[in-house]
C-alpha positions in Angstrom: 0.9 15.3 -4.0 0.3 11.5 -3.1 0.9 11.1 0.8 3.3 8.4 1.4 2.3 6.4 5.0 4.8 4.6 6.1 3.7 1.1 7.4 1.1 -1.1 6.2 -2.3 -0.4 7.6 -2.9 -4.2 8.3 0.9 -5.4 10.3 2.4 -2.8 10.2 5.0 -3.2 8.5 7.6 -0.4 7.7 7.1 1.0 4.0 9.5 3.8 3.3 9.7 5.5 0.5 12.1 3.6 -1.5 9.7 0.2 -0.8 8.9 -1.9 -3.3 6.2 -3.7 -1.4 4.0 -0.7 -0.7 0.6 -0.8 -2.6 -2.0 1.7 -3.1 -5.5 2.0 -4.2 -7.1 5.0 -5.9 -7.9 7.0 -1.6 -4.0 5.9 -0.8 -4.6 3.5 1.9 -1.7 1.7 1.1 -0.7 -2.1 2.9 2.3 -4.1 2.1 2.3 -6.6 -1.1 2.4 -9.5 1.3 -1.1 -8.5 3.2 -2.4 -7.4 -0.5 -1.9 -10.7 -1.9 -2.9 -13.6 0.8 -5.0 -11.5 3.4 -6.8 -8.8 1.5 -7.4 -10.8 -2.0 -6.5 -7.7 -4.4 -9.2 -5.9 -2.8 -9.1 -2.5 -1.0 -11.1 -3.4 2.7 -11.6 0.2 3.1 -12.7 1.1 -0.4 -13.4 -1.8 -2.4 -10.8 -0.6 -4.8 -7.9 -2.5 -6.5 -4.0 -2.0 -5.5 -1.4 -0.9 -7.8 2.3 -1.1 -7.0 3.3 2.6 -5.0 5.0 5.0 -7.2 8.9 5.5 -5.3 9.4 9.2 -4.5 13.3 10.3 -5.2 13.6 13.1 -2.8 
């Protein structure tokens, strides 16, 4: 099951579940959309991997 962290691991910014500015790479780090786009250049700094939009979990 995919762990869902709950702020972004660059600000810190609150990502619940419902967010639709949480992004992911293939290990899960996960950092808001904003950080993704202008800080991090599409490119996972712990990995090297890409971001995809995180899937919302309904429970």
């Amino acid at each position: 099951m995919l762990t869902l962290k709950s702020n972004c691991e660059n600000c810190l910014k609150p990502l619940p579940h419902d967010s639709d500015e949480a992004m992911i790479c293939s290990y899960e780090c996960t950092f808001c959309a904003d950080c993704v786009e202008n800080i991090l250049n599409q490119k996972c700094p712990n990995c090297g991997g890409n971001f995809e939009k995180r899937p919302k979990r309904i429970d």
